[in-house]
C-alpha positions as protocol buffer text, in pm:
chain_id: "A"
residue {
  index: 1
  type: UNK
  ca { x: 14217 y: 1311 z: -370 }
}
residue {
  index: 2
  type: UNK
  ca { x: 14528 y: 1369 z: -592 }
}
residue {
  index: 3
  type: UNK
  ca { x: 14716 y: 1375 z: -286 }
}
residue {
  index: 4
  type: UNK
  ca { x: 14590 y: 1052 z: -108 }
}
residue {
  index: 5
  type: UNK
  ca { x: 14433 y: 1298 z: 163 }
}
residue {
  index: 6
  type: UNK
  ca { x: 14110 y: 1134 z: 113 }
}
residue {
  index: 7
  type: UNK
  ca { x: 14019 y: 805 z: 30 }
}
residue {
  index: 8
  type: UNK
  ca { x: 13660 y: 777 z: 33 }
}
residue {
  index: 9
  type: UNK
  ca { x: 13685 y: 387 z: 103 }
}
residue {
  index: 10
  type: UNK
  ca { x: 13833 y: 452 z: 449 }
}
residue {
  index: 11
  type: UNK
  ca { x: 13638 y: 820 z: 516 }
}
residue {
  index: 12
  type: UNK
  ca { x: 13494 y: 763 z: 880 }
}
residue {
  index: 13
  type: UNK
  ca { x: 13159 y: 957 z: 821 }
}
residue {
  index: 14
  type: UNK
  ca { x: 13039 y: 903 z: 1178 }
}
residue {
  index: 15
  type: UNK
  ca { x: 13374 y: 1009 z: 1310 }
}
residue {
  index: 16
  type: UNK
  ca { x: 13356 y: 1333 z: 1085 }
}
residue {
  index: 17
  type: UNK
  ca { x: 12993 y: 1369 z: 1186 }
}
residue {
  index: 18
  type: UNK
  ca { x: 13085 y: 1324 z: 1536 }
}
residue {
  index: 19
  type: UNK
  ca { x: 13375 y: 1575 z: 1559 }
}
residue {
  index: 20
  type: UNK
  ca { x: 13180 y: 1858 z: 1337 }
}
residue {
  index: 21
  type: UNK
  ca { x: 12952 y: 1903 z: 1569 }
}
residue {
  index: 22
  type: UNK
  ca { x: 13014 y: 2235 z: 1788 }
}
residue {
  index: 23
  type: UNK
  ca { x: 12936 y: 2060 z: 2160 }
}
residue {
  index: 24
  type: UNK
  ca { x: 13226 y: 1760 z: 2011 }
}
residue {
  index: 25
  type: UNK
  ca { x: 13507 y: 1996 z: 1952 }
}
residue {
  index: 26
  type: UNK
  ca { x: 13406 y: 2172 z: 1592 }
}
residue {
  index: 27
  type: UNK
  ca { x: 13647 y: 2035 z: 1422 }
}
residue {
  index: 28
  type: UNK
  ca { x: 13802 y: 1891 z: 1074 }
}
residue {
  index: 29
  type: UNK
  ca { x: 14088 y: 1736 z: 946 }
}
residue {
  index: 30
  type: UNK
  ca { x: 14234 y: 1958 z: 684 }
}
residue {
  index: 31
  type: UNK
  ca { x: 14514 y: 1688 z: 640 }
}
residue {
  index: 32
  type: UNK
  ca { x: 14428 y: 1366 z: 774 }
}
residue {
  index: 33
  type: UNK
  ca { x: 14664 y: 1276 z: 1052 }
}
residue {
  index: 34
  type: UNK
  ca { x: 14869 y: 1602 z: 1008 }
}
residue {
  index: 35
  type: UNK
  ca { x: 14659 y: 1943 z: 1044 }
}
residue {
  index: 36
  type: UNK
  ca { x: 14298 y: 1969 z: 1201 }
}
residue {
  index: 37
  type: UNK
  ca { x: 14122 y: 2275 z: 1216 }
}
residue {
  index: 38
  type: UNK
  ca { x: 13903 y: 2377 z: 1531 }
}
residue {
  index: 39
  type: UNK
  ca { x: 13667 y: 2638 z: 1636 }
}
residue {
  index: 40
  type: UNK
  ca { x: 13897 y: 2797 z: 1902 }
}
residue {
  index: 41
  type: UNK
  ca { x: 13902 y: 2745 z: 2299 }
}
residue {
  index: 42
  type: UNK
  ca { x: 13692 y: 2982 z: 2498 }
}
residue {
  index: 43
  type: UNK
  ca { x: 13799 y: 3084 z: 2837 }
}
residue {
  index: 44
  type: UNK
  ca { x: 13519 y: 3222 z: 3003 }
}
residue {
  index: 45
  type: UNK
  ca { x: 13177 y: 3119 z: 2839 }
}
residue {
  index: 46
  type: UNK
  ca { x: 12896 y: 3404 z: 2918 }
}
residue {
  index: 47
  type: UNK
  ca { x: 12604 y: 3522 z: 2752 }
}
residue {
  index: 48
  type: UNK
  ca { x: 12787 y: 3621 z: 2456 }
}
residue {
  index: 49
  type: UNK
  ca { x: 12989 y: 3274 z: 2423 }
}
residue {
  index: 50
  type: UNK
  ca { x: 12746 y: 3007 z: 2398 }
}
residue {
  index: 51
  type: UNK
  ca { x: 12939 y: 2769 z: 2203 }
}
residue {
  index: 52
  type: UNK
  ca { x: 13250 y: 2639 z: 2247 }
}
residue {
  index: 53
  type: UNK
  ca { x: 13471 y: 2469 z: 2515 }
}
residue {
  index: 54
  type: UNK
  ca { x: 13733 y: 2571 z: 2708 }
}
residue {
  index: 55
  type: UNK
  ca { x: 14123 y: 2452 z: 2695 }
}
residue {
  index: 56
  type: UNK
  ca { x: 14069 y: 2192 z: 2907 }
}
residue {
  index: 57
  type: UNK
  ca { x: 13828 y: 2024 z: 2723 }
}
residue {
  index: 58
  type: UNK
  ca { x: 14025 y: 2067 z: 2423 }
}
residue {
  index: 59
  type: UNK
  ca { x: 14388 y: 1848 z: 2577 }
}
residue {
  index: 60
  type: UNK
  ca { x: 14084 y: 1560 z: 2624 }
}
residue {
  index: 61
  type: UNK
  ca { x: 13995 y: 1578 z: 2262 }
}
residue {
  index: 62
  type: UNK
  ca { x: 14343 y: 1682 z: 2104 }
}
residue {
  index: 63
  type: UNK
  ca { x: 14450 y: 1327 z: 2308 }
}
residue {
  index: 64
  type: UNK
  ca { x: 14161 y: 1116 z: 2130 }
}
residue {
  index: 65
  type: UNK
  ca { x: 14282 y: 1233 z: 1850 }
}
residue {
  index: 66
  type: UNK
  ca { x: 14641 y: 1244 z: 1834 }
}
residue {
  index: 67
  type: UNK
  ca { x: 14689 y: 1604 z: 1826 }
}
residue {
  index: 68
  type: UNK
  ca { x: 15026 y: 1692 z: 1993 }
}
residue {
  index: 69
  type: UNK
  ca { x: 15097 y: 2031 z: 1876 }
}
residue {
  index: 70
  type: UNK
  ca { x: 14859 y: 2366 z: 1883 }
}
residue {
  index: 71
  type: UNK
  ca { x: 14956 y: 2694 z: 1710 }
}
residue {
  index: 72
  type: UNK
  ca { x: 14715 y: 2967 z: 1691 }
}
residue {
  index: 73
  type: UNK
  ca { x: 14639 y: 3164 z: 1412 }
}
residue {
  index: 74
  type: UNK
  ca { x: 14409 y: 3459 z: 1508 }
}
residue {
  index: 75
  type: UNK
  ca { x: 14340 y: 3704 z: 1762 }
}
């Protein structure tokens, strides 16, 4: 809050709700507007991979969003 990164008078709950949600993306806003934090893409889903989308679905959402920039940081 210190840092203006929330402002609960303009927090979108349903948006937040919305994008939490593993089947929407699984993902949060670390920094508003600047660094979101996602679950991962999943190239082949099988058996052992029930959650999750792959890339492709994840360029759709990054769009909505206003993501323009991915860097991974594991595996």
């Amino acid at each position: 809050m210190r840092f203006g990164w929330y402002d609960f008078r303009t927090f979108n709950v349903k948006e937040y709700e919305y994008y939490e949600r593993v089947e929407n993306g699984d993902l949060n806003w670390i920094i508003p507007g600047k660094f979101v934090a996602f679950m991962g893409p999943i190239e082949n889903r099988d058996a052992n991979h029930k959650y999750g989308h792959n890339p492709s679905k994840y360029i759709d959402i990054f769009k909505n969003i206003g993501v323009s920039r991915v860097i991974r940081l594991n595996e």
